[in-house]
C-alpha positions in Angstrom: -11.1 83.2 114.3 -10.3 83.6 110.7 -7.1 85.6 109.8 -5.9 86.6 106.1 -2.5 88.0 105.5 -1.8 89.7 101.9 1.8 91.6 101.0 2.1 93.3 97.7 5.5 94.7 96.9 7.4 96.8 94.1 10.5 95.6 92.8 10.9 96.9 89.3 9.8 100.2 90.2 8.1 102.4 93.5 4.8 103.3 92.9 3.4 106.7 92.0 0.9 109.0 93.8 -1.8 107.9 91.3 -0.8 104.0 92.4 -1.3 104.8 96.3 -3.8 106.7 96.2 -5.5 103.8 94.5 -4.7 101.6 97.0 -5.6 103.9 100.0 -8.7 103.7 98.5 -8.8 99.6 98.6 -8.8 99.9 102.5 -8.2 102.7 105.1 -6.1 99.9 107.4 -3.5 99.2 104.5 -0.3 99.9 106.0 1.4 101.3 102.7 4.9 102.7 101.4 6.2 103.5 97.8 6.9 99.7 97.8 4.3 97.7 99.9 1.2 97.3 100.7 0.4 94.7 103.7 -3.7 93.8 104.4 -4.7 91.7 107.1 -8.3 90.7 108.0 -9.8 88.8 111.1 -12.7 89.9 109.3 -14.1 91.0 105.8 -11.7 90.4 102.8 -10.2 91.6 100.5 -12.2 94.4 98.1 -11.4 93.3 94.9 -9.0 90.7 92.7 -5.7 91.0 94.3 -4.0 89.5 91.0 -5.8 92.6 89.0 -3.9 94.5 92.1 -0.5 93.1 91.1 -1.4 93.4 87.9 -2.0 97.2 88.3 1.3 98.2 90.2 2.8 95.4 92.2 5.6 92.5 91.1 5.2 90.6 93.8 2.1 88.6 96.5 2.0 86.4 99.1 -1.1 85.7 100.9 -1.9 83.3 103.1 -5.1 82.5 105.5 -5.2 80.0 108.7 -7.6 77.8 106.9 -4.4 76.1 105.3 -4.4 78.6 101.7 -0.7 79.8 100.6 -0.4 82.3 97.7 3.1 83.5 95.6 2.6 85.5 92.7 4.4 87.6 90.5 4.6 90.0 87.9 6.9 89.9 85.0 7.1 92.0 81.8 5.3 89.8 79.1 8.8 90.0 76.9 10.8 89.0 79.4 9.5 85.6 80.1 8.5 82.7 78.0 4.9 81.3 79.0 5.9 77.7 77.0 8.9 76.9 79.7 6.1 77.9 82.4 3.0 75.9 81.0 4.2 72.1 81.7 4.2 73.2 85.4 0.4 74.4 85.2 -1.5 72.4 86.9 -5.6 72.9 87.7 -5.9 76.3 89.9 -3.0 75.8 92.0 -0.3 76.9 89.7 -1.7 79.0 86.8 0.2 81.8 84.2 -1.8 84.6 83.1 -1.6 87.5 80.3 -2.6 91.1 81.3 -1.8 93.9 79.0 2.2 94.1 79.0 2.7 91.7 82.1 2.7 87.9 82.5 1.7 86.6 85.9 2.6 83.4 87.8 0.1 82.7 90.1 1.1 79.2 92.3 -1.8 78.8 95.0 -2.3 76.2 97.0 -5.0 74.8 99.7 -3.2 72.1 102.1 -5.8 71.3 105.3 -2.5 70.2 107.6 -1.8 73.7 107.5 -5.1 74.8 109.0 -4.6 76.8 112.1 -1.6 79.7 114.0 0.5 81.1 111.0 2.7 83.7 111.2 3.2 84.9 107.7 4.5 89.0 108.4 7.3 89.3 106.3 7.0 86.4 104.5 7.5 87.4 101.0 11.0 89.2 100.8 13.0 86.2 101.7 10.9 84.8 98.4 12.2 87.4 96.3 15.1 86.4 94.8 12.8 83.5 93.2 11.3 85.9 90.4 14.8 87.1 89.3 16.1 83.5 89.2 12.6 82.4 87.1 13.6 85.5 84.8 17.0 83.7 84.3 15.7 80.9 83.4 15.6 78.8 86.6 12.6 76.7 86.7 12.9 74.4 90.2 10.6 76.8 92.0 7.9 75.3 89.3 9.2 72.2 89.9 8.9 72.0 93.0 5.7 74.1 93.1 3.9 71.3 91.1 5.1 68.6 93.2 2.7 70.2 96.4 -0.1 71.2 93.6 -0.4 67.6 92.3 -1.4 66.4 95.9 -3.2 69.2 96.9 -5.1 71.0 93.8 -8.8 71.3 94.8 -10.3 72.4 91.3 -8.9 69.0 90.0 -11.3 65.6 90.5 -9.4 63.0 92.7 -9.8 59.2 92.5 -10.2 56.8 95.2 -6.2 57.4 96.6 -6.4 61.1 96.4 -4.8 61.8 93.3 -6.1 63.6 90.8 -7.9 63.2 87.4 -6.4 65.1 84.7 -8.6 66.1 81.4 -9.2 63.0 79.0 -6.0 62.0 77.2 -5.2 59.1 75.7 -1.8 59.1 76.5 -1.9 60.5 80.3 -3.2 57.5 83.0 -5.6 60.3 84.5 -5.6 58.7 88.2 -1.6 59.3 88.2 -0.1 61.9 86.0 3.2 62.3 85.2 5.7 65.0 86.5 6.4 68.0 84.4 10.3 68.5 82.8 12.9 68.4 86.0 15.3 71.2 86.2 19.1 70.6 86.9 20.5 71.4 90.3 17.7 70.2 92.2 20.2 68.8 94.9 21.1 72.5 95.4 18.7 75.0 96.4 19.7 78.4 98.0 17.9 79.6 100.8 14.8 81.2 99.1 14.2 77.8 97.6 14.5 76.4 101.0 12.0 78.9 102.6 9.4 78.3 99.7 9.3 74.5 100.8 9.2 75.5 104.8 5.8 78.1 104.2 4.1 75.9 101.3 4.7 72.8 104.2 6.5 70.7 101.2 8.0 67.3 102.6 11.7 67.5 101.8 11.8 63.9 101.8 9.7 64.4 98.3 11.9 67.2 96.9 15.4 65.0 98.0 14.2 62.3 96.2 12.8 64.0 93.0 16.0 65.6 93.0 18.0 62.3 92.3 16.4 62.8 89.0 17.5 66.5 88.6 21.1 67.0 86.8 23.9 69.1 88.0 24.4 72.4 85.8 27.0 75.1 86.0 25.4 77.9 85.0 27.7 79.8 81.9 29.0 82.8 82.4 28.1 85.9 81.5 30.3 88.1 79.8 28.7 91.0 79.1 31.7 93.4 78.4 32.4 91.3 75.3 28.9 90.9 74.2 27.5 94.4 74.5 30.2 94.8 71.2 28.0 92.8 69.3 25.0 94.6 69.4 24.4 97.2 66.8 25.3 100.8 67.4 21.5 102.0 67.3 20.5 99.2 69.5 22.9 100.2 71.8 21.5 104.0 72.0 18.0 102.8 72.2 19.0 100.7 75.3 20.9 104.0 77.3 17.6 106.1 76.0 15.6 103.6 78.0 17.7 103.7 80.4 18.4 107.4 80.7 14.0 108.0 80.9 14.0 105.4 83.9 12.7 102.3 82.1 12.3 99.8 84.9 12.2 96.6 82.8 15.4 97.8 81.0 17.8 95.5 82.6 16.0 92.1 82.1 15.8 93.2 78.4 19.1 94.0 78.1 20.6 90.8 79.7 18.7 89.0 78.0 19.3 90.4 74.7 23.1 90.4 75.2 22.4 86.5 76.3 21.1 85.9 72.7 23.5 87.5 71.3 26.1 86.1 73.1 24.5 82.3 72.3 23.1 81.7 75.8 19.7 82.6 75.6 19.0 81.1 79.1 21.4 80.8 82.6 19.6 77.4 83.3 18.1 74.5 80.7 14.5 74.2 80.9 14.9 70.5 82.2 14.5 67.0 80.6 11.0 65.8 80.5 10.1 63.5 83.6 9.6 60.3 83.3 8.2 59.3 86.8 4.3 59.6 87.6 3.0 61.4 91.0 2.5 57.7 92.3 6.5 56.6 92.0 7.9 59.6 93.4 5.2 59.4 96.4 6.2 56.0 96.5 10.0 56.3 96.1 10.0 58.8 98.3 8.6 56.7 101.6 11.8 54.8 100.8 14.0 57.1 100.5 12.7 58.8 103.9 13.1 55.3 105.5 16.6 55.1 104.1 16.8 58.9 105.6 15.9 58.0 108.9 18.1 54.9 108.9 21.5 56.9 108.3 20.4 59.3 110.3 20.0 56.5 113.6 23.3 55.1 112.0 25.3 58.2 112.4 23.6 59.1 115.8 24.1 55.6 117.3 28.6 56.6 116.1 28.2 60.1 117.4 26.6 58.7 121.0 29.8 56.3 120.7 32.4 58.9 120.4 30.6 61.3 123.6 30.8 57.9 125.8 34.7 57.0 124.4 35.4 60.2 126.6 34.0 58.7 130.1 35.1 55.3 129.4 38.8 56.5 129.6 37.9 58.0 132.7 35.2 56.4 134.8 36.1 56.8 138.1 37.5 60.3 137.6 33.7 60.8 136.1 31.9 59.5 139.5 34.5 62.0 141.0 32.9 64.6 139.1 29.3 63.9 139.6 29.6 64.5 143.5 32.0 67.4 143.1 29.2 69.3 141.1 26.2 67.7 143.3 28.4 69.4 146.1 27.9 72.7 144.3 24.6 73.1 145.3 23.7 74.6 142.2 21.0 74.7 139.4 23.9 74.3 136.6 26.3 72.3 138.2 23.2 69.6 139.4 22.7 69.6 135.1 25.9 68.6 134.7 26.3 66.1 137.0 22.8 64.6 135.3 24.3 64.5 131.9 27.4 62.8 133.2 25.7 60.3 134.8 23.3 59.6 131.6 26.8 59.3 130.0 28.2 56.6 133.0 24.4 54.9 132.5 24.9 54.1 129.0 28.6 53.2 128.9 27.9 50.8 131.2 24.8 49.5 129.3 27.1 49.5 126.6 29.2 47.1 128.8 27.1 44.9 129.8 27.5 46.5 133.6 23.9 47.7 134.2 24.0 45.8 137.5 27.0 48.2 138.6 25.9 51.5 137.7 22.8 51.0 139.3 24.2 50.3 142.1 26.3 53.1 142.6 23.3 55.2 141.4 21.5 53.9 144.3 24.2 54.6 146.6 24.5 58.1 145.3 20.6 58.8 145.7 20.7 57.5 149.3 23.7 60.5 149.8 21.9 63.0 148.4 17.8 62.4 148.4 17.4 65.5 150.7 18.4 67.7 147.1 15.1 67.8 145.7 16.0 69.9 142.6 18.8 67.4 142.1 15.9 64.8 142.3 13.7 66.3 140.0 16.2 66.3 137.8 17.2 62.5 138.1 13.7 61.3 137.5 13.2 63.9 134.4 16.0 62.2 132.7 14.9 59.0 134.0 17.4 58.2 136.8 15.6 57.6 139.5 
């Protein structure tokens, strides 16, 4: 059965009785405040565009259907972000930057068939959030990271042979592999709305670790806005508590960023140096650097299992002590403890070369006690007996 989620919310400002009463209108099961409107379908779809929707009073959409398409879209006052730092991320439909009247909207949507299937998307979008105030301050790794899913996944784009795709004709662009867009700084760090982005769009981390090797690390200057604010001309000053004073909502972003200017830091983040990898290295590099991954990962499990079986080893018999004592319990818990001890005596000893031994006294143990049938079950389930 088909199922479509959309969320809409307001961030800048609630809507106003005009604004719902439009979107009543849109479907008589929206379940709407001043600042959200949720639609879901098993059936039917969606009456209209839903970027004219955000368009029309909304900042903020995330949509996604169980046939694998995920949607993040947002609204932003066209003077208070720069379409240029946005367009090297464009790619085909998947991630696209539109003008409407006074708003610019990013639209990054994205079709991947291994997420076909259960999703559970309700209250998807506010974790999300905070990523349209950081691209208002400049922070671009959402983009980044955004065109690293898109270049695999874009349907609207032709794909060769090895399913990448074909860019327009260009001269200077190897249209079976093109290159990655400018990488942001801080790559190695992302907060936990970056980190959700990754989980719902199904974005191997591997890919985004080992992109990231690229990515710089940037402290972010910092703002001083008490000193600045003196810098701006009386008038502009006035205009700026006017707006504020008649409930502007974009107000803010223009004032932080006009005090930024002012102050000589236009941006919190550089847009990024331009990449110099093509999709086919990082998919490459990053099988490698999964492999390496995976190997320190065994490495450091292999030490940790070490340390857990130093403690029995300095106790063994003590340890055979304590596996009957809890066998003699007679209890669900206790019988789970004396399991994991005895996985614990089971690989010291294979540790030890003393297999022969702790079988053994497994037997001899098993022969005690094979009237305990949950102890049993147990046993066998951890592969004991």
């Amino acid at each position: 059965m088909e199922y479509q989620y959309y969320e809409f919310q307001a961030i800048d400002r609630p809507l106003n009785a005009e604004e719902q009463a439009y979107v009543n209108k849109l479907s008589s099961r929206v379940e709407l405040t001043p600042r959200q409107a949720i639609f879901t379908y098993s059936y039917g779809d969606f009456r209209g565009n839903p970027l004219d929707l955000l368009a029309y009073c909304f900042d903020a959409l995330f949509y996604q259907a169980n046939w694998g398409t995920t949607q993040l879209a947002f609204r932003f006052p066209a003077s208070a972000i720069d379409p240029h730092r946005i367009e090297p991320y464009c790619i085909g439909e998947s991630i696209d930057i539109i003008t409407q009247g006074d708003y610019t909207i990013l639209n990054i949507a994205i079709t991947d068939e291994e997420m076909m299937g259960w999703i559970e998307p309700e209250g998807a979008l506010t974790p999300l959030l905070p990523l349209r105030d950081a691209l208002l301050q400049g922070d671009l790794r959402l983009l980044y990271i955004a065109w690293l899913k898109a270049a695999q996944h874009d349907e609207s784009l032709d794909l060769d042979d090895a399913g990448y795709p074909l860019l327009e004709e260009d001269a200077a662009v190897d249209m079976h592999n093109p290159p990655e867009p400018p990488v942001p700084p801080n790559l190695e760090t992302l907060a936990a709305p970056l980190q959700y982005f990754i989980e719902i769009f199904n974005i191997d981390p591997d890919l985004v670790a080992c992109t990231a090797e690229a990515s710089p690390a940037h402290a972010a200057p910092s703002d001083q806005f008490d000193r600045w604010v003196s810098l701006l001309p009386e008038a502009e000053r006035l205009a700026f508590l006017v707006r504020l004073a008649q409930g502007d909502p974009h107000v803010r972003l223009d004032l932080v960023r006009r005090l930024r200017a002012v102050g000589g830091t236009d941006t919190a983040l550089p847009a990024g140096s331009a990449g110099q990898r093509t999709l086919t290295e990082l998919i490459e590099g990053t099988r490698d650097y999964a492999q390496q991954r995976k190997a320190r990962e065994q490495q450091a499990a292999a030490q940790a299992r070490q340390r857990e079986l130093d403690a029995p080893a300095q106790r063994e018999e003590a340890a055979w002590e304590e596996v009957i004592a809890l066998i003699e319990e007679k209890k669900a818990q206790p019988y789970d403890q004396a399991t994991k001890l005895l996985v614990d005596l089971r690989d010291l000893a294979a540790r030890r070369q003393q297999q022969a031994i702790f079988q053994a006294r497994l037997d001899n143990l098993v022969g005690t006690y094979g009237n305990r049938s949950a102890l049993l079950r147990r046993l066998r389930a951890a592969g004991l007996a």
